[in-house]
C-alpha positions in Angstrom: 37.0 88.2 180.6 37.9 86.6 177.5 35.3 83.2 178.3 32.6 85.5 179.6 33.0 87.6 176.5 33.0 85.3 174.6 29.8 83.1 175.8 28.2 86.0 175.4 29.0 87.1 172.2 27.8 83.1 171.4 24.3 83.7 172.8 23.7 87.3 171.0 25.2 85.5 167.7 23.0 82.9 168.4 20.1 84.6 168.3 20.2 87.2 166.4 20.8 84.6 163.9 18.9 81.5 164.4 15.9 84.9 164.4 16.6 86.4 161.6 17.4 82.9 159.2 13.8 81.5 160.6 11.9 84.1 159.9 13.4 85.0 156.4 13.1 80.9 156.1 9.0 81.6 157.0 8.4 84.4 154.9 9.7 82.8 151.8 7.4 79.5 152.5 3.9 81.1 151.4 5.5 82.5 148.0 6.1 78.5 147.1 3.5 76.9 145.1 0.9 75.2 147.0 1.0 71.9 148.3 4.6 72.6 148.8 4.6 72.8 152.7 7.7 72.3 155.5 8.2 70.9 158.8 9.3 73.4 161.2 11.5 70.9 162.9 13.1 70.4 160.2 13.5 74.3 159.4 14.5 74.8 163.3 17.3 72.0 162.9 18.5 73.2 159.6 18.7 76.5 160.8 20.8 75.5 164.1 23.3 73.3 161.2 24.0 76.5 159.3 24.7 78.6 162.9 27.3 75.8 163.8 28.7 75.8 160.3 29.2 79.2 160.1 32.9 80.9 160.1 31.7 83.6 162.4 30.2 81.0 164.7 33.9 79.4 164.9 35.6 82.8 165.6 33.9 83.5 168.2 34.0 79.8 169.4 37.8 79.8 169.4 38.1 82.9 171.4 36.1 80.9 174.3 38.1 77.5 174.4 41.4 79.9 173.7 40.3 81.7 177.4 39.7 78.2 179.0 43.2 76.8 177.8 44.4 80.3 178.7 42.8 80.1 182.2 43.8 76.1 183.0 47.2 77.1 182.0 47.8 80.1 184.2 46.2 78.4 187.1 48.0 75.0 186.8 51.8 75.9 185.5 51.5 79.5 185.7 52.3 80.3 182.1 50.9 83.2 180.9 49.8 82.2 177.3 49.3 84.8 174.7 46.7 86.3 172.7 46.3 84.3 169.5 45.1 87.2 167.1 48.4 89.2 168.3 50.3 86.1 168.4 49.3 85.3 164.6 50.1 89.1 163.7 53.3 89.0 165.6 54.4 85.7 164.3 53.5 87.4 160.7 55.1 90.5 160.5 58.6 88.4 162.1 58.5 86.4 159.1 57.6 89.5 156.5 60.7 91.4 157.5 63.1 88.8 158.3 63.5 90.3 161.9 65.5 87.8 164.3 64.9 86.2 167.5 65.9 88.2 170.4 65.3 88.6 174.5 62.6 86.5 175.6 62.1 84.8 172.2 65.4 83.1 172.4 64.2 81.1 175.0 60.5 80.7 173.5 60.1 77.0 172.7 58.1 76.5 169.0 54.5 76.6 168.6 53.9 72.6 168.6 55.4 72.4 172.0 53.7 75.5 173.3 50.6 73.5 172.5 51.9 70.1 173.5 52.2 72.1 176.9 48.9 73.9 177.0 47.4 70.2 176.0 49.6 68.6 178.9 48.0 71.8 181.5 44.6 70.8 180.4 44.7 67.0 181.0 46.6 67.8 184.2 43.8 70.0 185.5 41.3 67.2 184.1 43.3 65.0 185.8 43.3 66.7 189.0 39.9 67.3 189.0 39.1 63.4 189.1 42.6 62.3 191.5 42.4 63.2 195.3 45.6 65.1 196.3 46.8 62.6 198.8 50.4 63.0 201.0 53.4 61.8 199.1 54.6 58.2 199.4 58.6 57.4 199.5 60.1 54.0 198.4 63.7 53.8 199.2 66.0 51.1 197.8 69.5 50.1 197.1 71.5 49.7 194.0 74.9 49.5 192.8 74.9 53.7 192.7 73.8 53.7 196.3 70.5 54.4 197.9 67.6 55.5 195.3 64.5 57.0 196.7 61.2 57.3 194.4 58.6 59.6 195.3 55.0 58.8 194.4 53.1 61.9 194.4 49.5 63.1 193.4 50.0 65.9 191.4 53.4 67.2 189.5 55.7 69.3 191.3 57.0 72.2 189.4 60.7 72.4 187.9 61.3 68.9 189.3 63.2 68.0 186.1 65.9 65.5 185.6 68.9 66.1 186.7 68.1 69.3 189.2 69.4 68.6 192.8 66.8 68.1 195.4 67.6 68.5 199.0 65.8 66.4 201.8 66.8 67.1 205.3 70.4 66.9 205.2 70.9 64.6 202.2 71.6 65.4 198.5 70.2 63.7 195.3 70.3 63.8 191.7 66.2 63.7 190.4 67.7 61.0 187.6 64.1 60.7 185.8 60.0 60.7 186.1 57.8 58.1 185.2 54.2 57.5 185.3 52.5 55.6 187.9 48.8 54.4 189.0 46.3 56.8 190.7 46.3 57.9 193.3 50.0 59.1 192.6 50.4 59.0 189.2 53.5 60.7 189.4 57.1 59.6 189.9 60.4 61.0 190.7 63.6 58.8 191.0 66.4 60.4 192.9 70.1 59.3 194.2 71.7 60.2 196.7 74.9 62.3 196.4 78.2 61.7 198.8 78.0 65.1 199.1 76.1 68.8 198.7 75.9 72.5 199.2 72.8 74.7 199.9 72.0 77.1 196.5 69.2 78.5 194.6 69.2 75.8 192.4 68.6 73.2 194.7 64.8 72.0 195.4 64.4 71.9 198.8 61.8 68.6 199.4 59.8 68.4 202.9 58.3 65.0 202.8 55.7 63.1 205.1 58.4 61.2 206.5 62.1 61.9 206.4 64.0 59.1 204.8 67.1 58.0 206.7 
């Protein structure tokens, strides 16, 4: 509702106006002294300059992009991003009376990485867009800590965040870290196996293509 709304409120502000600024812009022309003369496409551009530049133009503008971030966010990490004018107004009257943090807000990280995120959702979704989902691909290996497996996958998979416990048929592992890899799975995860492990609600339960032995 909020991008629909606010496209349209673009296109009425847009030419009501570009109208209006034209045709003052035409009747003032005859009142200059002869010989004086314009080029309309030079009125018609300077008139679409001054819509972009206006503040009102921007307001509006900002309530669109905020309904796209708003919309690629929900969709791709299911985060329910707030309003901005009741964020701002929130945000202000906290600070005007001193009042402290409490229930969800504890756990609210700052602005700059609420946007960080919302920036992360949108290249995700970009990056979705362009990158086929393709079935996950698992490299096993040995080290001095045991056996490693690293999962090359196409898109992210939620809460997978070092050091959560993933279980994969009847093995254990640690998720040590993520990295970035090269389309088409751009996305790693390096786990180790544990000795040992016990179902809970913590632990990510992984089903992949092939079960590792």
């Amino acid at each position: 509702m909020e991008i629909l709304l606010g496209l349209l409120a673009l296109m009425y502000w847009y030419s009501q106006s570009v109208t209006s600024w034209a045709a003052a812009a035409l009747d003032s022309a005859p009142k200059k002294s002869a010989g004086s003369g314009y080029d309309p496409h030079i009125l018609g551009l300077t008139v679409v300059v001054i819509w972009w530049i206006h503040p009102l133009t921007w307001l509006i503008f900002s309530f669109f992009m905020e309904g796209m971030v708003r919309l690629v966010a929900a969709v791709s990490t299911e985060q329910v991003l707030p309003w901005w004018p009741l964020a701002l107004t929130d945000w202000i009257y906290g600070i005007a009376t001193h009042r402290p943090r409490e229930g969800e807000a504890l756990h609210t990280p700052p602005a700059k990485d609420q946007l960080r995120s919302a920036i992360r959702s949108v290249k995700e979704a970009v990056q979705n867009a362009r990158n086929p989902e393709v079935a996950d691909q698992l490299v096993e290996s040995q080290n001095g800590l045991g056996l490693v497996i690293e999962i090359h996958s196409s898109r992210r998979k939620r809460d997978w965040e070092p050091p959560r416990i993933v279980g994969i048929a009847d093995h254990y592992y640690r998720l040590e870290f993520t990295a970035e890899g090269k389309r088409p799975r751009p996305f790693i995860y390096s786990l180790r196996r544990l000795p040992a492990g016990v179902p809970g609600r913590k632990v990510l339960v992984y089903v992949p293509p092939t079960v590792p032995g």
